[in-house]
C-alpha positions as CSV (number, residue, x, y, z in Angstrom):
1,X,4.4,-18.5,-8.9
2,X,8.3,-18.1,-9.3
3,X,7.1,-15.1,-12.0
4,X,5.2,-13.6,-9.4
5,X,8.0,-14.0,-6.8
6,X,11.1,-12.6,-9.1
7,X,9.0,-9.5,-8.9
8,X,8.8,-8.9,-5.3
9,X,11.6,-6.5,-4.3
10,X,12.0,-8.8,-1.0
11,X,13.6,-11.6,-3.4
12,X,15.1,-9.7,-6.1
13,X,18.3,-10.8,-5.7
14,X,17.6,-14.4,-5.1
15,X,18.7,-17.3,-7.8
16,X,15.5,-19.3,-9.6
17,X,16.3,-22.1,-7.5
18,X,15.8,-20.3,-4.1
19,X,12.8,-18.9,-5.1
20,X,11.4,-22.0,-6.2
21,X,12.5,-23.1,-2.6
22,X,9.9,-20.7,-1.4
23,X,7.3,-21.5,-3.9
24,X,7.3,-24.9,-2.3
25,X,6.7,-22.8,1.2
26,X,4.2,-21.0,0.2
27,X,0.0,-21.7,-0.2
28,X,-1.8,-19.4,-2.8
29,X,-5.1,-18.7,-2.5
30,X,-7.8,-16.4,-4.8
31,X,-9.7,-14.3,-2.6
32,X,-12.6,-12.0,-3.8
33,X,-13.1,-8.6,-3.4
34,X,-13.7,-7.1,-0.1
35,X,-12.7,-10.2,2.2
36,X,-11.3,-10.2,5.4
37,X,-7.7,-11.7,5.1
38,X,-6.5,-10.7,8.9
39,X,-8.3,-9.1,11.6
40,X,-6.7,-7.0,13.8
41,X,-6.0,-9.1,17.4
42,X,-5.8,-12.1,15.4
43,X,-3.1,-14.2,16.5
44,X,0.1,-14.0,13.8
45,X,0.8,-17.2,12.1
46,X,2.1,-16.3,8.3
47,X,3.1,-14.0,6.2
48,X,1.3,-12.8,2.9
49,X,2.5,-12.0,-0.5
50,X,0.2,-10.2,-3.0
51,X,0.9,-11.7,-6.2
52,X,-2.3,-10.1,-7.8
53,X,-4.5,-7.8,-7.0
54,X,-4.8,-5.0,-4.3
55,X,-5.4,-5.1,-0.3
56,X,-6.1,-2.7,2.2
57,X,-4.3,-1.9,5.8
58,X,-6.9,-0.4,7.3
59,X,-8.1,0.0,11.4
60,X,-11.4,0.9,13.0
61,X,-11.9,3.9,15.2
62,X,-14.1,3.7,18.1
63,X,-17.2,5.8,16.2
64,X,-17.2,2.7,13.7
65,X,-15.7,4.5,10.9
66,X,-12.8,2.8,9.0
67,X,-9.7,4.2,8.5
68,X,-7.1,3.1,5.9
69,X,-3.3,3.1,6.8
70,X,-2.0,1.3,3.7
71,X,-2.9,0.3,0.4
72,X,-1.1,-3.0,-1.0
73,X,-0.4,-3.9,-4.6
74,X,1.6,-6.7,-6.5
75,X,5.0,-7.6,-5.3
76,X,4.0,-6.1,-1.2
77,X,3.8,-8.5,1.6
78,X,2.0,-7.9,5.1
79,X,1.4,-9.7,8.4
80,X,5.2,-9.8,9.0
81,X,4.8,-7.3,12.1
82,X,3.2,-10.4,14.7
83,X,5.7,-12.9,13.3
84,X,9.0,-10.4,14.0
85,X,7.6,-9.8,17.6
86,X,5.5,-12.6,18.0
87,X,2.5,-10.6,18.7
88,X,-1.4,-10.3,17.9
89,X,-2.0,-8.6,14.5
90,X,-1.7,-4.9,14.7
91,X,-4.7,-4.0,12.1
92,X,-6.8,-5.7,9.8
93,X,-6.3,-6.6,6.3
94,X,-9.0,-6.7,3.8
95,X,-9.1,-7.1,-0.4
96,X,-10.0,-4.7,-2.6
97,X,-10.1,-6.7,-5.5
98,X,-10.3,-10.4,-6.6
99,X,-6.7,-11.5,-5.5
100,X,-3.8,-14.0,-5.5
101,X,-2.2,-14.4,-1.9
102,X,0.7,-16.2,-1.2
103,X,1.0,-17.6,2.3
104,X,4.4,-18.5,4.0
105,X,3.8,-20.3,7.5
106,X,5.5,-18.8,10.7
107,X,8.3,-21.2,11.1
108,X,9.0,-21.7,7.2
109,X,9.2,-17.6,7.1
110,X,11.6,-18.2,10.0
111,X,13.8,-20.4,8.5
112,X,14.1,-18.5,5.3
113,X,15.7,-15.3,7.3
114,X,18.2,-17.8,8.5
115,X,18.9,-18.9,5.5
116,X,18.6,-15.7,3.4
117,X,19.6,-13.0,5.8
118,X,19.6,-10.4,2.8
119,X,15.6,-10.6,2.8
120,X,15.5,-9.4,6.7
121,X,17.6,-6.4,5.8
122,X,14.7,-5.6,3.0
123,X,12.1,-6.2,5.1
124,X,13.3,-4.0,7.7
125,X,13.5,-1.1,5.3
126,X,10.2,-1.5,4.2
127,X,8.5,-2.0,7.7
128,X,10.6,1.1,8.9
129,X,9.1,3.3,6.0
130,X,5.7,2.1,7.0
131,X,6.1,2.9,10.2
132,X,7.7,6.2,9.4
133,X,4.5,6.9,6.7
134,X,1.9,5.7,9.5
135,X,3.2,7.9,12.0
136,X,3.2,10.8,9.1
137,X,-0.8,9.7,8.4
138,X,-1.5,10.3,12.2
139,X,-0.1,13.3,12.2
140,X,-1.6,14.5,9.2
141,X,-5.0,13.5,10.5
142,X,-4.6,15.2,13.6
143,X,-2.9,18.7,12.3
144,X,-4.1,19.1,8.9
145,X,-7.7,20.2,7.2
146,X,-9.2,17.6,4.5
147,X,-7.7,19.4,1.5
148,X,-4.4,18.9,2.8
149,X,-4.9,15.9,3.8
150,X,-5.6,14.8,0.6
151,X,-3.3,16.9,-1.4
152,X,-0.5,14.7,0.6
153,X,-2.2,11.6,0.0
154,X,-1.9,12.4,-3.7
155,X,2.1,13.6,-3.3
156,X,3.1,10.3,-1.5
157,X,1.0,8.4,-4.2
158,X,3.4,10.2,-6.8
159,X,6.7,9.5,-5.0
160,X,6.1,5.9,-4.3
161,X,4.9,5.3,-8.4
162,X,8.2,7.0,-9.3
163,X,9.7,4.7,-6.6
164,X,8.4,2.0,-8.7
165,X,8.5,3.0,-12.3
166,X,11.2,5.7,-12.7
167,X,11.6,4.6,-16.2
168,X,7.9,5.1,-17.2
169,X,7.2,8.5,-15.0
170,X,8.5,11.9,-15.8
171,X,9.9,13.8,-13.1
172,X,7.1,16.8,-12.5
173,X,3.9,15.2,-14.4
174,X,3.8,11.5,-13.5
175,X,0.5,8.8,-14.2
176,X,-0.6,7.8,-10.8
177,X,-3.8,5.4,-10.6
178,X,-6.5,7.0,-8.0
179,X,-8.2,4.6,-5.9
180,X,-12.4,5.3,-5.9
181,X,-13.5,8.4,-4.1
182,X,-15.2,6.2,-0.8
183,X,-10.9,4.8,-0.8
184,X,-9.6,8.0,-0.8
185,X,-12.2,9.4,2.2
186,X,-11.0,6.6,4.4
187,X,-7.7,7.0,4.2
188,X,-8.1,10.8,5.6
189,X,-10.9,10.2,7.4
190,X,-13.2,12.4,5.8
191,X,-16.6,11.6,3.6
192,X,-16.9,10.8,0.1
193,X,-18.2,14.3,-1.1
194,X,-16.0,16.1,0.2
195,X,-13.6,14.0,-1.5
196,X,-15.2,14.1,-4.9
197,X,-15.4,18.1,-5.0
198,X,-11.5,18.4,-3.9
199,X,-10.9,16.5,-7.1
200,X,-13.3,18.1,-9.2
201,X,-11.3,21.2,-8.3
202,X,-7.8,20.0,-8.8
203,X,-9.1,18.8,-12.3
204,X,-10.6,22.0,-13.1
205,X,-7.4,23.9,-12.2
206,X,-5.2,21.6,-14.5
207,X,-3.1,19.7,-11.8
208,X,-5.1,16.4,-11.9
209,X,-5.5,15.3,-16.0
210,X,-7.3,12.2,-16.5
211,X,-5.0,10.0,-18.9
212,X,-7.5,9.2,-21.9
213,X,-8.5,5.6,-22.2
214,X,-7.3,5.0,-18.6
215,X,-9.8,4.9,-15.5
216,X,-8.7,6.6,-13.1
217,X,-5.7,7.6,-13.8
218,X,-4.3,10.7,-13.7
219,X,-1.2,13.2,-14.9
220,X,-0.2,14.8,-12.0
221,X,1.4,18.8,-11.9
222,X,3.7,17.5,-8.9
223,X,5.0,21.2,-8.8
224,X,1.8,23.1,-8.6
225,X,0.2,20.6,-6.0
226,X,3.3,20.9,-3.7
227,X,2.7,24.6,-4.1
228,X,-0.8,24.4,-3.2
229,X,-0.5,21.7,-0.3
230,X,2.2,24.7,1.3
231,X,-0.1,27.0,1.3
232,X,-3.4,25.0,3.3
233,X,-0.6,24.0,6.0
C-alpha cells in the first residue's frame, strides 16, 4: 500500500515512515465495477483513496438521468467534502472498473491534518479546482450546445493529462485516454449517439487520432480543437 500511497500527490512529500503511519489508518477494499461506494445524503464518515482503478462523481437529475461531475483515477481521493464540513455527502460515487479503495476513518483523517498540516494545504487546492471545474460544468451545460460541450470536455481532459504527465505529452498533440461513448454522454448530459457521431467527425477531420495498439486512446490537435470549440460558443 505504501507504493500506492507515495503516488498520491496529497502525500508526496511525506517520509516512508509517515506513510506507513497511514497505511496502518487505512482499510482497502476491491470493489467491482459499477458499485455504489457513497450515495449522495449518506452521512460522511471517511475518506477514500483510489489506489487502482477508476470512479465516477456523478449526481442524478430529477428526470432520472445521470449526470457525471468527475471522473477519478489512481492517486485521487473523494468523500473529503462531508468530513471538512461535517455534512451529508454531496453526490454519489460509483466504480467504473474493478478497484482498490483505501479507506481513512473520520477521526484518523482528522488527526492526520493535525499532524501533517501540509496535506490540508493540498487538499484545499484540489477541492478548490473541483469546485471551480463543477461550477465551469454547470455552466457549460446550461450555455453551451452538445458539440461544445464536448469539445471542452476533451480540452480539460488534455490539460489535466499534461498536468499529470508533462514528461510523456507533447505540448499541441498529447495521448489522452477517452472514456466509452455512454461516459462521455453523461458527463454533458446528452445521448450516446450523438456522442458517437461528434467523434466520428473530429476523427474524420484529423483532430482525434486513435494511438495504434491503444483502446481508446487518442492524439489530440489541441490547437485546431480550441479553434473549433471558439467557433460553436
Amino acid at each position: 500500500m505504501i507504493e500506492h500511497l507515495r503516488k498520491v500527490p496529497l502525500f508526496s512529500e511525506l517520509s516512508d515512515d509517515n506513510l506507513l503511519s497511514i497505511a496502518q489508518l487505512g482499510h482497502v477494499d476491491a470493489v467491482p465495477p459499477n458499485t455504489m461506494v457513497l450515495q449522495e445524503g449518506d452521512k460522511g464518515d471517511a475518506l477514500f483513496i483510489v489506489l487502482e482503478g477508476r470512479v465516477k462523481i456523478c449526481y442524478y437529475a430529477p428526470d432520472g438521468r445521470e449526470v457525471i461531475l468527475s471522473i477519478l483515477e489512481e492517486g485521487q481521493f473523494f468523500g473529503e467534502m462531508a468530513l471538512l464540513a461535517c455534512s451529508t455527502r454531496s453526490a454519489t460515487v460509483i466504480t467504473m472498473t474493478t478497484s482498490r479503495l483505501a479507506q481513512i476513518r473520520c477521526q484518523d483523517f482528522k488527526e492526520l491534518l493535525r499532524r501533517h498540516p501540509e496535506i490540508a494545504v493540498g487538499m484545499l487546492a484540489e477541492v478548490t479546482g473541483r469546485l471551480r471545474r463543477t461550477s465551469q460544468l454547470l455552466e457549460r451545460l446550461s450555455t453551451m450546445n452538445v458539440p461544445a460541450r464536448l469539445y471542452m470536455l476533451i480540452l480539460d481532459q488534455c490539460h489535466q493529462t499534461r498536468a499529470l504527465l508533462p514528461s510523456e505529452q507533447t505540448e499541441h498533440f498529447p495521448v489522452i485516454e477517452l472514456p466509452i461513448h455512454q461516459v462521455l454522454a453523461d458527463q454533458i448530459a446528452t445521448s450516446r449517439e450523438t456522442v458517437s457521431r461528434a467523434i466520428s467527425r473530429l476523427k474524420k477531420n484529423g483532430i482525434l487520432t486513435p494511438v495504434e495498439g491503444r483502446h481508446n486512446f487518442f492524439r489530440v490537435d489541441v490547437r485546431a480543437l480550441e479553434t473549433l470549440t471558439q467557433i460553436m460558443v
